[in-house]
Each structure stands twice: as structure tokens, then as C-alpha cells.
C-alpha positions, 0 to 999 in steps of 0.5 A: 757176533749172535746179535750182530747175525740175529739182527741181519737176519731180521733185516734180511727177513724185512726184505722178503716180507711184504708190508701192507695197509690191511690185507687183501683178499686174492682176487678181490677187485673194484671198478672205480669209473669217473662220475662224468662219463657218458654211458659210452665211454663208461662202456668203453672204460669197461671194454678196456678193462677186460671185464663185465659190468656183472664181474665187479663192485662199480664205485665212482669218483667225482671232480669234489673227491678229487679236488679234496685231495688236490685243489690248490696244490695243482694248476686248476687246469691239470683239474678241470671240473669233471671227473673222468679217469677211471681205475680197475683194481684186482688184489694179487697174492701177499709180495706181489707188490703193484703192477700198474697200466695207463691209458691216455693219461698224460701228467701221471706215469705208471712208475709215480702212480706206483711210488705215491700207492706205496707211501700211501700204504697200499701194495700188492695190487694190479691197477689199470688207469683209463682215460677217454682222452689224454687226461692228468690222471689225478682223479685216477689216483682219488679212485685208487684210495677209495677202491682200497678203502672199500675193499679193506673196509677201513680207512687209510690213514690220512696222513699216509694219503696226504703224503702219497698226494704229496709225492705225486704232486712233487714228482709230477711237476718235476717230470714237467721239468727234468723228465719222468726217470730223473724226477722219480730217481730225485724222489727216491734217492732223497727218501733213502737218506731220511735217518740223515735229514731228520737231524739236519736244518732245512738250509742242509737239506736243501743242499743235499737235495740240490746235491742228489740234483746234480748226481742227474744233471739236474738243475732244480728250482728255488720252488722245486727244491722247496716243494722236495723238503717239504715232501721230505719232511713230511716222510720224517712225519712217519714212525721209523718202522714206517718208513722201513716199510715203504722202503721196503715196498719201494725195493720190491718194485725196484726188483721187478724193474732189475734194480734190487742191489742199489735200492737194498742198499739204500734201505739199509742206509735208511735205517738209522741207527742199526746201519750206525752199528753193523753197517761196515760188517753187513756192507762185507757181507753183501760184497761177500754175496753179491760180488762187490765191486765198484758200480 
């Protein structure tokens, strides 16, 4: 009974702290501004952002830093050929998890913005994303990891990167499909079985993904679904105590949205083999605290 407390307790201890790249410095800040803009616009970017050019370090995003990401993985119209959308960053204090903004940006929403940030490694940040007119917003989020990069002084690991690419990629043309709540509801729900795909053959996967699908009345795609296990097992290419992490971080969000108990809940489910050993004891527990019930 000492070690099943002992390892509740860690996981409760995991669910308060706040798993981050590299630490930030309260109230550090970039100003990542489109490479493309007019001196107008970047006047108006600035406006936007509620500051002064003489407040913040100015970096700048080009259509290049954007397609390394991208090109080939998006239609070359949702692209373009120059860099617009521009990103102003502030560092909030450790659990504040990412409060993010946009303005005329019409593929990307707060919410993936938010999902992709947090697989990508990043936390704990206010972000607003501005465009001079509607725009996909891609640029946007290249502006984000160099702002974070140049803020911390160390690189974010490109497989992290890739994957919050990936995740955005894959929610976005979803959203174009079924709608943004459901597309992001899809992506999470497929993240929290992870312990479960990790030992399953595609063909399996893919039908737990088209089962997730069907739970939102949502017929996926031969290619959408695809485009899901692929994102999936790029995840599975994250160490345990990673993937526990962004689960993690992915709850802190929920919280704020007033969504915390179904999303704990997944994250125990996530992690593997300790739900393996203590689930149905810590499952009495949480009914014993939070009331049960069906939902």
C-alpha cells in the first residue's frame, strides 16, 4: 500500500508541475514581425501589440524560414511567397501554461496554435499572432520557435519541432473537414492512447483512429486517417517521460478551458504500464474525490 501511495503521489506531483523546454525569464519577451511587411503595416503589427518599438528585441520571419517547415507538407497557396503574420511573445511565470490571441488568421486557431506549441515543447507564454489580412498564419508559428529559440539561447530539438508542425498540419486540414472542436478533439483523444498504439500494427490503428472519429460523428478519409497515424507515431517517437510531459501540459490547458477531470484522465490512461498496476485503486480514489458518477 506505501508504494502504491508513494506512486500516486508522484503522479499527482506531475499534474501540478509544469514541464518546459528550458526555463524562461518572467517577463521576457520577442517581437517576431513578417520579413514582408511594409513600414505601415509593421507600424500597425506593433499597434496591435500594444507596445513600442524601444519596448522589445524585433526578430523577423521570412517566406524561406517558413517553407523549411512546411513546403510540401501544405498546398503552396495556404504559403504564398512572402512572410507576413507576426507574433509578439511574453514569458509568464512557471504553470501559467500559453495564453494565445490571433487576428486575421484564417487556417490556424488559438487552440492548435496551442496543441502544436506544447508538442513542440514550449509553455508558459502569452502569444499574440497578427496578420494585415486574413492569412493561414504558418509564418506565424516559424516566428514562435525562433522567438523561443532566441529567448532561451538554445535550440529546440528538431524532432519536437517537426512534430508540433506535424500536429498543426494534420488538425488544420481536419478543421477544413470536420470543423476546428472536433479536429482538435480527434487529435487529443488519439494522443491519450499512445501506451495502447505503440504495440498495435497500423491497420489496428487505424481503426481505433476511425473509432475515436465515430465517437464525433465523424467520417474521416482514407488520407486523413493516414495523415493521423502518421502523427501518432511520430509521438510514439517521444521517450515515455515526454510524452507524460506534453500530456501533462495538454491538461493545464484543458483547466483553463474547464475541461481538467476528462483530460487527467486521459493522461493516466497514457501512462502505460504504471495505469497497468494501480489503475482500478487510483480510478476509486479519483471517484472518492471528485464524486464518480457517469458522465
Amino acid at each position: 500500500m506505501k508504494k502504491i501511495t508513494a506512486i500516486i503521489l508522484s503522479v499527482l506531483f506531475a499534474l501540478t508541475a509544469c514541464g518546459t523546454a528550458f526555463a524562461l525569464e518572467e517577463g521576457e519577451s520577442r517581437l517576431v514581425l513578417g520579413a514582408d511587411l511594409t513600414e505601415s503595416q509593421r507600424r500597425e503589427a506593433i499597434e496591435y501589440f500594444g507596445i513600442t518599438d524601444e519596448d522589445v528585441e524585433i526578430l523577423t520571419v521570412t517566406n524561406k524560414d517558413e517553407r523549411q517547415y512546411f513546403e510540401g507538407k501544405l498546398p503552396d497557396a495556404k504559403l504564398g511567397h512572402v512572410a507576413l503574420s507576426s507574433i509578439y511573445i511574453v514569458a509568464e511565470k512557471e504553470g501559467s501554461g500559453l495564453d494565445i490571441e490571433t487576428f486575421n488568421i484564417n487556417f490556424v486557431t488559438p487552440e492548435m496554435y496551442r496543441n502544436a506549441l506544447i508538442s513542440a515543447g514550449i509553455t508558459d507564454a502569452t502569444i499574440k499572432i497578427w496578420a494585415p489580412h486574413a492569412l493561414s498564419g504558418t509564418a506565424a508559428l516559424t516566428g514562435i520557435y525562433k522567438a523561443y529559440e532566441d529567448m532561451t539561447g538554445r535550440l529546440l530539438d528538431d524532432y519536437a519541432k517537426d512534430l508540433g508542425i506535424e500536429e498543426l498540419i494534420a488538425t488544420g486540414k481536419l478543421a477544413e473537414y470536420i470543423g476546428s472542436e472536433e479536429a482538435l478533439s480527434i487529435i487529443n483523444d488519439v494522443k491519450k492512447i499512445l501506451d495502447e498504439t505503440r504495440g498495435m500494427s497500423d491497420a489496428d490503428v487505424l481503426d481505433k483512429i476511425n473509432s475515436i472519429a465515430d465517437d464525433y460523428d465523424a467520417e474521416l478519409t482514407e488520407d486523413q486517417a493516414k495523415q493521423i497515424l502518421r502523427l501518432a507515431r511520430m509521438f510514439e517517437g517521444l521517450s515515455a517521460e515526454e510524452i507524460q510531459q506534453r500530456l501533462v501540459n495538454m491538461a493545464k490547458a484543458a483547466q483553463k478551458a474547464n475541461s481538467f477531470k476528462e483530460t487527467v484522465k486521459g493522461i493516466i490512461k497514457s501512462i502505460g504500464d504504471f495505469i497497468k498496476i494501480v489503475g482500478d485503486f487510483f480510478a476509486d480514489v479519483w471517484n472518492r474525490w471528485f464524486g464518480g458518477g457517469e458522465e
